[in-house]
KOLMI-553156 format. One line per field, with one value per atom (N, C-alpha, C): x, y, z negated; residue number from 1; chain. Coordinates in steps of 0.1 Angstrom, whole numbers. Last residue first. Layout:
<nudos>
px = [X, ...]
py = [Y, ...]
pz = [Z, ...]
num = [NUM, ...]
cadena = [A, ...]
</nudos>
This chain:
<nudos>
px = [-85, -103, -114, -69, -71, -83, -68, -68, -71, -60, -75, -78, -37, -43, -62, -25, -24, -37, -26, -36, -39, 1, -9, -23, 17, 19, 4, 10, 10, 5, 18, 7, -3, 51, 37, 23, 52, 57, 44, 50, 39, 41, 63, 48, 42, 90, 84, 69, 87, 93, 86, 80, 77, 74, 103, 91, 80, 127, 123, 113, 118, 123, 123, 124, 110, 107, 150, 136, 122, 156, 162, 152, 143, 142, 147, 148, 129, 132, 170, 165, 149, 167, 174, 169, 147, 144, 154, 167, 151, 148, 185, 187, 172, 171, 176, 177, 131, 145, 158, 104, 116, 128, 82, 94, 103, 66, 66, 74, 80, 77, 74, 80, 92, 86, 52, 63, 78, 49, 39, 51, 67, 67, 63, 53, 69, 73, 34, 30, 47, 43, 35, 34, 54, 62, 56, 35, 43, 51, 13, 10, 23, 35, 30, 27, 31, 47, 41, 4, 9, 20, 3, -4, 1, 20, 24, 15, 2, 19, 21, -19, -19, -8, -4, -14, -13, 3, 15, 9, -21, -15, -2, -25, -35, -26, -7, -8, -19, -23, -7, -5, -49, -48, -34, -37, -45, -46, -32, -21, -29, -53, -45, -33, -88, -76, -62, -106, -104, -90, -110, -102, -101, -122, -128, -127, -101, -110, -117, -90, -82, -93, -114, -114, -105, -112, -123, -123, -83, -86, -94, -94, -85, -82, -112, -117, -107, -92, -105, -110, -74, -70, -81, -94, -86, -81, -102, -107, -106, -74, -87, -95, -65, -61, -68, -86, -78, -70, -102, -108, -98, -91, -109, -110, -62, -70, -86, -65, -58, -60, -78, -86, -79, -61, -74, -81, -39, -39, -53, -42, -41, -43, -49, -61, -56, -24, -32, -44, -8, -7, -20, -22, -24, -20, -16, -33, -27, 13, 2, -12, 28, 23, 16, 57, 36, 38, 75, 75, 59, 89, 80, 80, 116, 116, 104, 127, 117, 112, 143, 150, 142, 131, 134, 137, 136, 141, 142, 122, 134, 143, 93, 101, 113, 64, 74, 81, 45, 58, 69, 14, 29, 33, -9, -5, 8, -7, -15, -13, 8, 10, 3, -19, -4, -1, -36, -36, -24, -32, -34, -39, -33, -20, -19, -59, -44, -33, -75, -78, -64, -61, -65, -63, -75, -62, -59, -100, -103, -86, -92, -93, -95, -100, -86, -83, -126, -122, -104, -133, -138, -128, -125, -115, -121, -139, -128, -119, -169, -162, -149, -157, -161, -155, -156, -142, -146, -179, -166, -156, -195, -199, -185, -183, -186, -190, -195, -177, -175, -219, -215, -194, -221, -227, -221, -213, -205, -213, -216, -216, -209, -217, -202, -207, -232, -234, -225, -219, -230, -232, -194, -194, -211, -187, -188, -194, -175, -194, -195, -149, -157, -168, -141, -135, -143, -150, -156, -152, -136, -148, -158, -110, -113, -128, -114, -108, -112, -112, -130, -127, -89, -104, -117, -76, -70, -85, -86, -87, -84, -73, -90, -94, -52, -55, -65, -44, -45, -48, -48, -55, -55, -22, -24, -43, -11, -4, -13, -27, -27, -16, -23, -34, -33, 2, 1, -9, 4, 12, 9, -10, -14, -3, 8, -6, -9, 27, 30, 17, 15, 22, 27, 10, 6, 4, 35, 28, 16, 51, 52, 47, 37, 40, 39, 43, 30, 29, 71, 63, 52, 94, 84, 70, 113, 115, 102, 122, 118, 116, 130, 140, 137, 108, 117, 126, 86, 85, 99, 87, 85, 90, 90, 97, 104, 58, 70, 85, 45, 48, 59, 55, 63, 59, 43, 61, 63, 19, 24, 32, 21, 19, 21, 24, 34, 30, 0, 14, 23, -17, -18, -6, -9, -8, -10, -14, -1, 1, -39, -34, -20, -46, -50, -41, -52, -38, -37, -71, -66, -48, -91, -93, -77, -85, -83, -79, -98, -81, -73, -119, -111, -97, -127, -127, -119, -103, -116, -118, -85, -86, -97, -55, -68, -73, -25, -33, -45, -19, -18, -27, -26, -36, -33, -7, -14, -26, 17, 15, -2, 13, 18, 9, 18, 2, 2, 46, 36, 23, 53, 57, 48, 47, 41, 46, 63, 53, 41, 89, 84, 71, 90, 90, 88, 90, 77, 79, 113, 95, 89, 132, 134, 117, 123, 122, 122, 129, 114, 113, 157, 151, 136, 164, 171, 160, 151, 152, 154, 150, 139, 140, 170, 160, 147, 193, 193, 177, 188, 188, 183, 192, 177, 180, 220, 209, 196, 231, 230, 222, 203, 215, 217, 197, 195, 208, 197, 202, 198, 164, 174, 185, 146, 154, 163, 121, 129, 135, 95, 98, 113]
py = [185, 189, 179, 176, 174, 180, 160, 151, 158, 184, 179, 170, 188, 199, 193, 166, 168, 178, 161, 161, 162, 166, 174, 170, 148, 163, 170, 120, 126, 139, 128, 119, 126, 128, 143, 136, 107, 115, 130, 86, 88, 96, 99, 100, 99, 95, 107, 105, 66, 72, 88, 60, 55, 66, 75, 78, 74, 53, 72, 75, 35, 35, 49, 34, 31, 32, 40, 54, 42, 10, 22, 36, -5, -3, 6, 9, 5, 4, -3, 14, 18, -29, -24, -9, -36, -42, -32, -29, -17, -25, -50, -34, -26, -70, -70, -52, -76, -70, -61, -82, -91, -90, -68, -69, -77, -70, -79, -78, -60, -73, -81, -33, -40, -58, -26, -27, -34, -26, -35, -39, -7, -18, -29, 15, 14, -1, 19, 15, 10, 27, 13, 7, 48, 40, 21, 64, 64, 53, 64, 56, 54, 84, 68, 60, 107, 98, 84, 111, 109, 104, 114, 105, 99, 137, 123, 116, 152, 149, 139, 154, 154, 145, 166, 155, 147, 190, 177, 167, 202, 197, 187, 207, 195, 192, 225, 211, 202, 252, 243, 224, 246, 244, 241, 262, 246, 239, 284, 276, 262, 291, 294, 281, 291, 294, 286, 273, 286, 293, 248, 254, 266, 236, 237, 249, 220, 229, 240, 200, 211, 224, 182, 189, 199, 178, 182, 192, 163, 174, 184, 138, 151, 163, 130, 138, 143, 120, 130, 141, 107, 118, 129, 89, 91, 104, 78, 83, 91, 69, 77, 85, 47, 61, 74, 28, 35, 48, 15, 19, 30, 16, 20, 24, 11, 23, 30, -11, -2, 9, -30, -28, -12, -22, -21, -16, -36, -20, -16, -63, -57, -38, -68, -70, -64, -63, -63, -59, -86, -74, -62, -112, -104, -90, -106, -108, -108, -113, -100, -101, -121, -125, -112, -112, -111, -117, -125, -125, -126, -124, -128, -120, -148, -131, -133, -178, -171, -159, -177, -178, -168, -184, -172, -165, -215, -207, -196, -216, -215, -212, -193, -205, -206, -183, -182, -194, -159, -173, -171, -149, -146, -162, -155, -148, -148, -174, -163, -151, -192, -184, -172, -213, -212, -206, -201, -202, -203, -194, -210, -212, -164, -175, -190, -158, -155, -165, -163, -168, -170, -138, -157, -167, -115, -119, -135, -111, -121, -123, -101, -114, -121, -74, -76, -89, -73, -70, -73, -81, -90, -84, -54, -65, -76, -36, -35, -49, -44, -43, -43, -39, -50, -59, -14, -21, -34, -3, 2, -6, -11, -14, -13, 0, -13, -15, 29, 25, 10, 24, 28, 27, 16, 6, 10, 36, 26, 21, 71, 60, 49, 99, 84, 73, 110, 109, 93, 112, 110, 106, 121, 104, 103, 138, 138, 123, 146, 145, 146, 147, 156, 155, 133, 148, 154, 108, 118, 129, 104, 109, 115, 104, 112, 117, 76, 89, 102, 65, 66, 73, 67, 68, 71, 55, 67, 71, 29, 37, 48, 16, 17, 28, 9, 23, 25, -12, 1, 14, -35, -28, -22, -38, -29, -25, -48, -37, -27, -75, -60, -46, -89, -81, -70, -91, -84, -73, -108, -99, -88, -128, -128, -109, -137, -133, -123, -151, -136, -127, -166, -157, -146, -186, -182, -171, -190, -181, -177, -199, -193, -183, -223, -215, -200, -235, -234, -220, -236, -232, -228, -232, -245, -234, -219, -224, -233, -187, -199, -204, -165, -172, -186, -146, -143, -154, -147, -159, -159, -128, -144, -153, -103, -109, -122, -104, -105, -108, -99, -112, -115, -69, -83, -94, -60, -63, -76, -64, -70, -69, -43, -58, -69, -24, -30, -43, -19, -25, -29, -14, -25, -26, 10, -4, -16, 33, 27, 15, 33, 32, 30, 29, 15, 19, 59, 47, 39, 65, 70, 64, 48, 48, 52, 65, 49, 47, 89, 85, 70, 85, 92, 90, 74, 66, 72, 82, 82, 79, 81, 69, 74, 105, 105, 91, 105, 120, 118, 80, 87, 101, 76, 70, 74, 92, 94, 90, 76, 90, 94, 50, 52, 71, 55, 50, 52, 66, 69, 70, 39, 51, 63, 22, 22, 33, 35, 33, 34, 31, 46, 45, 4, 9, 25, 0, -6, -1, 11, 14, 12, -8, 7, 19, -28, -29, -17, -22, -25, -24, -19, -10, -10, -46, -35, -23, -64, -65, -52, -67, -68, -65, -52, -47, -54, -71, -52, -49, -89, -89, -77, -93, -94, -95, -88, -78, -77, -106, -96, -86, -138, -131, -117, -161, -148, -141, -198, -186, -171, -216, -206, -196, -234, -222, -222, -252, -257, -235, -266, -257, -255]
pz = [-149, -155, -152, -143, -157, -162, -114, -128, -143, -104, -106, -113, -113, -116, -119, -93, -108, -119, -69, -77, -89, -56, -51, -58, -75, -71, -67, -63, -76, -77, -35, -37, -53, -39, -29, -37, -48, -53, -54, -23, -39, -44, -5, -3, -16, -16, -15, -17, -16, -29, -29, 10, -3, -16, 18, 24, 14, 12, 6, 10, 21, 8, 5, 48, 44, 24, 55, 55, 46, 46, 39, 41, 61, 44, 41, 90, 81, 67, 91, 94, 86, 91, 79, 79, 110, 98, 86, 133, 129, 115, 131, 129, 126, 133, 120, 123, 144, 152, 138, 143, 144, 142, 151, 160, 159, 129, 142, 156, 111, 109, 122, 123, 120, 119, 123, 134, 137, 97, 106, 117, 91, 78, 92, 99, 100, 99, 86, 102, 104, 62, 63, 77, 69, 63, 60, 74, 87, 83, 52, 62, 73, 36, 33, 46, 51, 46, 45, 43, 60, 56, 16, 27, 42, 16, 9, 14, 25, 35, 29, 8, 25, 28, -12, -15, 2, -5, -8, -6, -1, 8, 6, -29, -23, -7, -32, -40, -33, -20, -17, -19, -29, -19, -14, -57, -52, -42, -44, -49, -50, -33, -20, -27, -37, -44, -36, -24, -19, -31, -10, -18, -15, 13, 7, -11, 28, 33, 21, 18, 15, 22, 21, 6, 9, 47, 45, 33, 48, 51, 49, 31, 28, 30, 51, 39, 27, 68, 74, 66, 55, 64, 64, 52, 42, 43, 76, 68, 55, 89, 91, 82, 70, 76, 80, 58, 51, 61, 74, 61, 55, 101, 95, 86, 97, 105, 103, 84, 83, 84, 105, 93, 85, 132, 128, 118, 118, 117, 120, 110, 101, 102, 143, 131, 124, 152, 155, 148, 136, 137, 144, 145, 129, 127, 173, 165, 151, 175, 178, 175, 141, 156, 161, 122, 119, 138, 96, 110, 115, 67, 74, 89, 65, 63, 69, 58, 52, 54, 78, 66, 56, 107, 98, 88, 92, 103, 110, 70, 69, 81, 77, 73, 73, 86, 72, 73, 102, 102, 95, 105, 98, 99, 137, 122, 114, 157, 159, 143, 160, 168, 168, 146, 150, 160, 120, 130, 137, 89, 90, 106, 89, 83, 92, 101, 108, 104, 75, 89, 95, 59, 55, 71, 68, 71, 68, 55, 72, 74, 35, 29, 41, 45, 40, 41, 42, 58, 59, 15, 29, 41, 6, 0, 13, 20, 23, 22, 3, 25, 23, -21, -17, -1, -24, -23, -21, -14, -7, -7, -34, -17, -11, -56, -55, -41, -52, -53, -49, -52, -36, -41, -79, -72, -56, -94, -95, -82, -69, -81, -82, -53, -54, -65, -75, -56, -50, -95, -97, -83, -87, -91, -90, -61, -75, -76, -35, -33, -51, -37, -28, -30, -53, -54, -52, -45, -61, -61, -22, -17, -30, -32, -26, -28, -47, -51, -43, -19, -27, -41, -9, -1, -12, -30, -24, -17, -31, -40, -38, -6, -7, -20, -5, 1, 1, -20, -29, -21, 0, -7, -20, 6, 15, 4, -19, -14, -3, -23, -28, -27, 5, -1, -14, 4, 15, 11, -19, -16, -9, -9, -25, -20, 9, 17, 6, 0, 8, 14, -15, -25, -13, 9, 0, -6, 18, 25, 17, -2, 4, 9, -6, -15, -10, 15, 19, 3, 19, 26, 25, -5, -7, 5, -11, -1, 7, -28, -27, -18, -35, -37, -31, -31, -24, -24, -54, -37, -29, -69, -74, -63, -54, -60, -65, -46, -39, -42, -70, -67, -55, -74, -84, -78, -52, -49, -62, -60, -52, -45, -83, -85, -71, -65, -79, -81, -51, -49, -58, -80, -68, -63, -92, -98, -85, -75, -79, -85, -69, -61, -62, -98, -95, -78, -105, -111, -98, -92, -89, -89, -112, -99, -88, -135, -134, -123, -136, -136, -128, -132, -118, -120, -153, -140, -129, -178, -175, -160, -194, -188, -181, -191, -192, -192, -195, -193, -202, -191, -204, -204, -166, -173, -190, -154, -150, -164, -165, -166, -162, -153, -167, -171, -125, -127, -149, -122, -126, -127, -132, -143, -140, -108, -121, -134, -93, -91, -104, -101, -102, -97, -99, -113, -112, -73, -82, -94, -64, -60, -70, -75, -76, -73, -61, -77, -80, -34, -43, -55, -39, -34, -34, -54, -57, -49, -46, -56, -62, -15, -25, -39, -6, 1, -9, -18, -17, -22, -13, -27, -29, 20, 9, -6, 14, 23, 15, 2, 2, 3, 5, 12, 5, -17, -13, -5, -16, -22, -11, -23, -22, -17, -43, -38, -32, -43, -42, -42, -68, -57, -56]
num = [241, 241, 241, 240, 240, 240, 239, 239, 239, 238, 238, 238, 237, 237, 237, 236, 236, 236, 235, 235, 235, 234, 234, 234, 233, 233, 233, 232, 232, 232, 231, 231, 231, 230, 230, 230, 229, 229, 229, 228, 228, 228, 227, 227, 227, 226, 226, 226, 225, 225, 225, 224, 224, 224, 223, 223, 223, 222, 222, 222, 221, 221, 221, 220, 220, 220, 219, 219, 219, 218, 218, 218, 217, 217, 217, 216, 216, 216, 215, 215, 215, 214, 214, 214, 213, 213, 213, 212, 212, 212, 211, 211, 211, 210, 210, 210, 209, 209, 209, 208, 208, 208, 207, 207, 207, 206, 206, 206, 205, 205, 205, 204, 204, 204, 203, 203, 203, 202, 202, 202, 201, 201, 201, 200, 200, 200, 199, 199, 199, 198, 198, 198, 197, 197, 197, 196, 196, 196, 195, 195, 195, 194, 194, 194, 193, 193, 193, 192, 192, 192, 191, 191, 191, 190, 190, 190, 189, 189, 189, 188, 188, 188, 187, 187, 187, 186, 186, 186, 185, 185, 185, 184, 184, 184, 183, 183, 183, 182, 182, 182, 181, 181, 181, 180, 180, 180, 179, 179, 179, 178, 178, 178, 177, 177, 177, 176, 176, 176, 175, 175, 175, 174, 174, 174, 173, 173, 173, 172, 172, 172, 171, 171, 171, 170, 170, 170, 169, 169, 169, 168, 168, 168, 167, 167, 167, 166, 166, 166, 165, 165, 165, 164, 164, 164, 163, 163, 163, 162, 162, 162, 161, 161, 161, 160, 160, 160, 159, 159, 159, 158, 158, 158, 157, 157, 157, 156, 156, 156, 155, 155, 155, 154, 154, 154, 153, 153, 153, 152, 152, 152, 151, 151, 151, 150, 150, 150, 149, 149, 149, 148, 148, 148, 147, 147, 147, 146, 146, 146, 145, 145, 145, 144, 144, 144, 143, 143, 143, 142, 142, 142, 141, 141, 141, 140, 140, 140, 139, 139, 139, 138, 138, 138, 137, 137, 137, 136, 136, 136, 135, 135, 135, 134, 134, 134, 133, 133, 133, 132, 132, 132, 131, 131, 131, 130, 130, 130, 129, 129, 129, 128, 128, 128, 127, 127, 127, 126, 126, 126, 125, 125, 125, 124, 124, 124, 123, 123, 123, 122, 122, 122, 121, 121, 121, 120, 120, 120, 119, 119, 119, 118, 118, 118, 117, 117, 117, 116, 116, 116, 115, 115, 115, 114, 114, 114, 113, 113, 113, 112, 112, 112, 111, 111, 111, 110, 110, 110, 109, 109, 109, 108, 108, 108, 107, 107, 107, 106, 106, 106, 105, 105, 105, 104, 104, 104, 103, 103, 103, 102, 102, 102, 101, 101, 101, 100, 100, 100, 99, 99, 99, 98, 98, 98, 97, 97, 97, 96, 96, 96, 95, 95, 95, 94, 94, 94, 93, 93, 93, 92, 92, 92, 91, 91, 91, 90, 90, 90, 89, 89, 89, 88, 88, 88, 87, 87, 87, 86, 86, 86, 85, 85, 85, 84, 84, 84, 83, 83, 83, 82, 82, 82, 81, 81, 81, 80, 80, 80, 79, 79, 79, 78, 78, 78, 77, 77, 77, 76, 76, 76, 75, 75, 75, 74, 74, 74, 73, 73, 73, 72, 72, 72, 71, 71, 71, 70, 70, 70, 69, 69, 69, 68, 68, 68, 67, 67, 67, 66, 66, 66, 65, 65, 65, 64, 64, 64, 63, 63, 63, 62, 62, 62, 61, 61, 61, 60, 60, 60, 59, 59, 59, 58, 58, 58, 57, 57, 57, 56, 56, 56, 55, 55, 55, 54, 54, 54, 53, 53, 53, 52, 52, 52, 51, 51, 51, 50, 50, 50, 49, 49, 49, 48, 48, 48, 47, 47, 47, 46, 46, 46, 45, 45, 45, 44, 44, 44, 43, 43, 43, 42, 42, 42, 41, 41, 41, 40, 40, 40, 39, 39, 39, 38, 38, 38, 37, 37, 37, 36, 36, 36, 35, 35, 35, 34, 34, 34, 33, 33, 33, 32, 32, 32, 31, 31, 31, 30, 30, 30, 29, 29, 29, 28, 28, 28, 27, 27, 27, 26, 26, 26, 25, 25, 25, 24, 24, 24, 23, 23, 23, 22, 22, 22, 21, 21, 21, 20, 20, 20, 19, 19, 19, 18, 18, 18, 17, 17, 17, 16, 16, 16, 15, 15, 15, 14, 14, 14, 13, 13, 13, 12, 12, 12, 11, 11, 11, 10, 10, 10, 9, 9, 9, 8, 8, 8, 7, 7, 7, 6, 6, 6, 5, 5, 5, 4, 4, 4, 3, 3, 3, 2, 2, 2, 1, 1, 1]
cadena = [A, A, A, A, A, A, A, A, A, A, A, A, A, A, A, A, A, A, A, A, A, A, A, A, A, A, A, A, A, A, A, A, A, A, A, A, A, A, A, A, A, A, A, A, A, A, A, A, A, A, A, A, A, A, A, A, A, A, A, A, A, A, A, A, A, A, A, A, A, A, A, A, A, A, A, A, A, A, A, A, A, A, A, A, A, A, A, A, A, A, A, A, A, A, A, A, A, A, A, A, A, A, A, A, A, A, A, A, A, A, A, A, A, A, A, A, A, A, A, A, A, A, A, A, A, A, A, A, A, A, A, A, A, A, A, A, A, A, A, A, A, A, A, A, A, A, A, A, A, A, A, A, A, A, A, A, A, A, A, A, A, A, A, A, A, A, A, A, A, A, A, A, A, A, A, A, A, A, A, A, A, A, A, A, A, A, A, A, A, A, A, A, A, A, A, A, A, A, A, A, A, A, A, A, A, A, A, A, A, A, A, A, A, A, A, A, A, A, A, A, A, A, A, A, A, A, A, A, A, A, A, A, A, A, A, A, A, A, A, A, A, A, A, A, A, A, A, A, A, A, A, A, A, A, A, A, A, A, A, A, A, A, A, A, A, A, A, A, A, A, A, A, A, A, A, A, A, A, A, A, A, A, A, A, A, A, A, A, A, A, A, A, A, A, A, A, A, A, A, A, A, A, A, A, A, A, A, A, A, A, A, A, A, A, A, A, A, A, A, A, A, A, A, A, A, A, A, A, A, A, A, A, A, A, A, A, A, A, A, A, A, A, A, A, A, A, A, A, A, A, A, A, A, A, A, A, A, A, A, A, A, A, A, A, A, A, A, A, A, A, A, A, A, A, A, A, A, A, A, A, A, A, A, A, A, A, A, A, A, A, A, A, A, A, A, A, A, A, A, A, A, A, A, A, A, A, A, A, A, A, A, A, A, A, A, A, A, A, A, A, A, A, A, A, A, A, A, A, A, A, A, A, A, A, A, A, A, A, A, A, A, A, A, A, A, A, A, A, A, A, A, A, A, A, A, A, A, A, A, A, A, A, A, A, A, A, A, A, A, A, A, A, A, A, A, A, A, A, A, A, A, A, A, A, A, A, A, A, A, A, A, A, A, A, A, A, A, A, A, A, A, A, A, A, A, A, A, A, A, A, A, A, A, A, A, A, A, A, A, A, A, A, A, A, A, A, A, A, A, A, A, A, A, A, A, A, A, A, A, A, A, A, A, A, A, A, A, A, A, A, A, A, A, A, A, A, A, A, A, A, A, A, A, A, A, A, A, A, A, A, A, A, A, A, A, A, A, A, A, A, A, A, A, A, A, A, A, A, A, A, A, A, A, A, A, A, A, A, A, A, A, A, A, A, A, A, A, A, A, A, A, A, A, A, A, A, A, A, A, A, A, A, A, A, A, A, A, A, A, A, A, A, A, A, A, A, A, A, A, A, A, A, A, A, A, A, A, A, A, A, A, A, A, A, A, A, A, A, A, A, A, A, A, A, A, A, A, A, A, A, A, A, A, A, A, A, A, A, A, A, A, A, A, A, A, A, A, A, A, A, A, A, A, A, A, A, A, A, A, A, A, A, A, A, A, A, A, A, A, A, A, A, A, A, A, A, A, A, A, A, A, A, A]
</nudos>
């Protein structure tokens, strides 16, 4: 596989301001599973371990040239970043209904659909004009078409915003202690930061456009940074009972 060299910019924006992600990311999927391992922990981790893992392969790919590699390792990418919003959802829904109701086998239906509704991105790649363009003529930066864009907010929207939102709301409902109910709202905002930073993310890729690309890493890096923050914050308390 061939490299090479990294522009400034993209050293910044992958190295430096992902890297900077992925390691508060994982510090604290760290924290979390020190608490407890027990499934709600797990479950709950795994929405910080997923992207992390798919910034590190992001990482891997950044320098390299070899196309099909490429898109490959950006797909390998895409998917686990956007599916850690499936564990935020079905986190939720043990809050709310309890595991016995929530079992393994309806946890297993959920990430199943979702991983299938994620994996129809495949299709997009290997269509021309219709999915991500990776090449040296966009000096590798990916570049989504309007049917992949398209399709990814869709699936986006079904499994993960919507719903996510719905029965967040549902549980701050349900609090009747006023400080709980504070913290669960961080829970909330840091959701909403997240998604505004992902839709951010979509928009930029298919815009194309360097200035909104830079405006995008830089808010899209604290939004990040907050939203998981909020994220944490607002479930602490329930993690420990």
């Amino acid at each position: 596989m061939v490299l090479f060299e990294l522009t400034l910019t993209r050293i910044i924006t992958v190295y430096v301001a992902q890297g900077i992600l992925c390691a508060f990311f994982l510090f604290l999927a760290y924290k979390i599973l020190k608490r407890d391992t027990k499934r709600l922990n797990v479950i709950f981790s795994m929405f910080y371990i997923f992207p992390s893992i798919g910034l590190i392969v992001n990482f891997i790919y950044a320098p390299l040239t070899d196309e099909l590699a490429v898109v490959i390792l950006n797909f390998i990418t895409n998917f686990f970043i956007y599916y850690a919003l499936i564990f935020l959802l079905v986190f939720e829904l043990i809050l709310l209904k309890s595991e016995k109701i929530i079992n393994t086998t309806k946890q297993l239906i959920i990430f199943i659909a979702y991983g299938i509704a994620l994996l129809g991105m495949v299709i997009f790649y290997f269509i021309p004009g219709a999915g991500v363009i990776l090449n040296s003529a966009n000096n590798f930066t990916p570049v989504w078409n309007l049917p992949f864009f398209i399709y990814l907010v869709i699936v986006v929207l079904s499994f993960g915003t919507i719903p996510t939102l719905f029965y967040a709301i549902k549980i701050s409902k349900k609090f009747e202690d006023e400080t709980l109910k504070k913290k669960w709202n961080y829970f909330i905002v840091g959701v909403c930061a997240l998604y505004i930073f992902m839709y951010g993310i979509y928009v930029s890729n298919y815009l194309n456009n360097d200035t909104f690309r830079l405006i995008m890493g830089v808010l899209g890096l604290i939004l990040a940074i907050i939203g998981g923050a909020l994220i944490y914050i607002g479930v602490g308390r329930q993690l420990e009972r």
